[in-house]
C-alpha positions, -999 to 999 in steps of 0.1 A, spaced: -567 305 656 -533 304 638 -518 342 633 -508 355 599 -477 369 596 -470 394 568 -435 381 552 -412 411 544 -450 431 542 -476 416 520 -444 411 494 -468 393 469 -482 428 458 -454 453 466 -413 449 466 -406 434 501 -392 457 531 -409 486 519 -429 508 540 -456 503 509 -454 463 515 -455 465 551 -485 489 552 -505 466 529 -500 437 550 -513 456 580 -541 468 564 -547 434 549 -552 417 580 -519 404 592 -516 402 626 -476 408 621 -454 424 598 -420 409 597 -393 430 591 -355 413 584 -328 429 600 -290 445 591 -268 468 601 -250 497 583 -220 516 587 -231 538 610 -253 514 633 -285 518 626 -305 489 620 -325 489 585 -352 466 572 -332 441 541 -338 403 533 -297 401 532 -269 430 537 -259 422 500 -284 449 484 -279 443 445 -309 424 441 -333 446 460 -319 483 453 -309 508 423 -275 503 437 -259 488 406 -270 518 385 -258 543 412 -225 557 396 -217 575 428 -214 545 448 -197 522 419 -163 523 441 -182 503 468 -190 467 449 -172 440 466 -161 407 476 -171 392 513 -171 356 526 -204 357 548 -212 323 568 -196 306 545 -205 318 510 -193 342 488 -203 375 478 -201 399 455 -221 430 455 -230 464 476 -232 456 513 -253 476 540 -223 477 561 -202 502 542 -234 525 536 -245 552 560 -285 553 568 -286 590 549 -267 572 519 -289 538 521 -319 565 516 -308 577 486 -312 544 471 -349 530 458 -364 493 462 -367 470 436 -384 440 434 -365 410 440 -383 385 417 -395 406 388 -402 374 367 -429 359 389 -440 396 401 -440 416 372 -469 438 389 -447 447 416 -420 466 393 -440 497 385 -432 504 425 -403 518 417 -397 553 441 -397 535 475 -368 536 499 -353 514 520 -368 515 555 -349 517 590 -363 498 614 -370 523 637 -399 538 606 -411 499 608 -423 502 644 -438 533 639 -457 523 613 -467 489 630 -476 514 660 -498 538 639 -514 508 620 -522 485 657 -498 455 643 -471 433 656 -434 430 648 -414 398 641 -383 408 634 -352 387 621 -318 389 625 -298 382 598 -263 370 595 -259 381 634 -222 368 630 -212 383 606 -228 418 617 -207 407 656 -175 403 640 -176 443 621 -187 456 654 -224 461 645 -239 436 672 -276 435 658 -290 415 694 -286 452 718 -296 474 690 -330 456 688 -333 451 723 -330 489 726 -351 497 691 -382 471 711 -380 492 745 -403 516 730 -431 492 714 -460 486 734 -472 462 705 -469 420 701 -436 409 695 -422 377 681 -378 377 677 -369 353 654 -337 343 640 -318 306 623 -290 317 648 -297 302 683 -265 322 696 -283 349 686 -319 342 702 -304 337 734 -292 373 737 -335 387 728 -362 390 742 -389 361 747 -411 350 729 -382 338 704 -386 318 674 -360 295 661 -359 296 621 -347 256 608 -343 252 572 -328 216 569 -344 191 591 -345 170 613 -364 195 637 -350 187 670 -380 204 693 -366 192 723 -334 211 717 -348 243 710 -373 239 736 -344 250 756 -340 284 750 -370 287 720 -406 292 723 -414 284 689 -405 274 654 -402 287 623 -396 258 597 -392 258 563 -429 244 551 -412 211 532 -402 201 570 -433 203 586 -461 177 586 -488 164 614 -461 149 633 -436 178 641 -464 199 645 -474 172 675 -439 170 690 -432 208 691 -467 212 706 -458 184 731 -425 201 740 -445 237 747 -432 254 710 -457 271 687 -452 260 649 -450 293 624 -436 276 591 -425 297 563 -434 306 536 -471 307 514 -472 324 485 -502 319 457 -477 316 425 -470 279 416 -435 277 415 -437 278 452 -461 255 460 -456 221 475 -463 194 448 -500 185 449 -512 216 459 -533 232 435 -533 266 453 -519 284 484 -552 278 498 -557 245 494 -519 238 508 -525 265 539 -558 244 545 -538 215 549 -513 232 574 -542 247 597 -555 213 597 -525 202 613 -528 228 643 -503 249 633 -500 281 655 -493 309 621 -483 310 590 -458 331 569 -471 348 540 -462 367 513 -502 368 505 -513 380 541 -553 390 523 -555 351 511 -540 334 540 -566 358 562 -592 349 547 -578 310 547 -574 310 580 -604 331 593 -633 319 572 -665 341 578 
C-alpha cells in the first residue's frame, strides 16, 4: 500500500510549514508530514519551502526588518528578498505565515496569525500526533558555504525521534552525509535509477517524469518511487486528468510506493479505499 505523504502539512487547506498545516495532515491520515529545511543566523534549523521568505511571511510589511532586503546569487539564480540566514530564530518568530498561492487558495488567507515553525516543534508535533518526518534540505550548498551545514544539524535534530523517517533532498552530495532511508528528489529527467541506486533508496520525481516504466526500473534496481506532487485544483493537474483522483488512481496503478500531497484527506482515501 503506497504511503501518503503530507507536502509542507496538508498545504491545500492551510499556508504550508505551519504547525496548523502540519497538524491537519496528521490528523488527516498522512502517514508523513514533510517539513523543508533552512538555516538561520543563529543555526537553528526552521521549517521554509526556500530561505528567501517574501512570499510566505509578513516580512515585506515589517518596518523593523526593512534594512535586511537583499540581493543573493543562490545555485545559480538570483534573489532578491529577506533571507532566513540573516534572521535569528526569536526574530524569525516574530514574523507570521502567509499563504504562498493566495489566488488558487483564497481559503487559506484568513490563516493569518501562525508562525514559522523550527524544526525541532515539527518532531514534536509529529511525536505527539504518531506520524513520520520526511524532511528536505534545501539549498544545502548554499547553507555549507555561510557555515550553516544543514546535513549534522538534522542528523543531531533526528537522534531524538523514535518515529519513521524518510531524508530527502535534489542534492546527492547532500544525501550521502544522512541517514538511510534517503530519497533522491529529480526534477528534469532522464531518471537514472541505477545511479542513484548507489547511494539512494528511493525517488522522489517530479510526477511529469514518472510513468509505468520508471516505476519498473527503480523497482528493479531496489528504489521505492514517491513522485511529487498531487494537488485537487486544475492548474496542477496532468492533462487528461479530470481530478487528483482520477490522476492518483493512475499512479497507484503503476505500483508506486507514495505519493506527495498537498490533499493528504483525498489522496487517503484514494489510496486506501474502504
Amino acid at each position: 500500500m503506497a504511503i501518503v505523504i503530507a507536502h509542507r502539512g496538508a498545504s491545500g487547506y492551510r499556508p504550508e510549514h505551519t504547525l496548523a498545516s502540519y497538524a491537519l495532515g496528521a490528523e488527516m491520515g498522512a502517514d508523513y508530514i514533510e517539513p523543508d529545511l533552512v538555516a538561520t543566523r543563529d543555526g537553528e534549523l526552521v521549517c521554509r519551502h526556500e530561505n528567501e521568505i517574501s512570499g510566505t511571511t509578513d516580512v515585506a510589511a515589517r518596518p523593523e526588518f526593512a534594512d535586511r532586503r537583499t540581493r543573493k546569487e543562490i545555485d545559480g539564480k538570483d534573489y532578491d528578498g529577506w533571507f532566513t540566514e540573516d534572521f535569528t530564530l526569536a526574530e524569525l518568530k516574530t514574523l507570521r505565515a502567509r499563504e504562498r498561492i493566495p489566488d488558487a487558495r483564497p481559503g487559506n488567507v484568513a490563516y493569518a496569525d501562525l508562525e514559522i515553525p523550527a524544526f525541532a516543534e515539527v518532531l514534536e508535533l509529529a511525536a505527539r500526533l504518531g506520524v513520520g518526518v520526511y524532511p528536505e534540505t534545501k539549498h544545502p550548498a548554499h547553507h555549507r558555504a555561510l557555515g550553516l551545514e544543514l546535513e549534522p544539524r538534522l542528523v543531531e535534530a533526528l537522534r531524538g525521534f523514535d518515529g519513521p523517517v524518510f531524508v530527502q533532498s535534489f542534492s546527492a552530495d547532500s544525501l550521502r552525509e544522512l541517514p538511510r532511508p534517503r530519497v533522491q528528489l529529480v526534477g528534469r529527467g532522464p531518471v537514472d535509477v541505477e545511479a542513484i541506486a548507489a547511494y539512494a533508496d528511493a525517488i522522489g520525481p517530479a510526477k511529469q517524469l514518472v510513468d509505468a516504466s520508471v516505476v519498473e526500473a527503480a523497482h528493479s534496481a531496489g528504489l521505492q518511487v514517491h513522485p511529487y506532487t498531487f494537488r485537487r485544483e486544475a492548474q496542477f493537474l496532468l492533462d487528461g486528468d479530470a481530478s487528483m483522483e482520477a490522476e492518483l488512481e493512475r499512479f497507484l496503478a503503476w505500483g508506486v510506493d507514495g505519493v506527495f500531497t498537498d490533499h493528504p484527506d483525498l489522496a487517503v482515501a484514494t489510496a486506501r479505499p474502504s
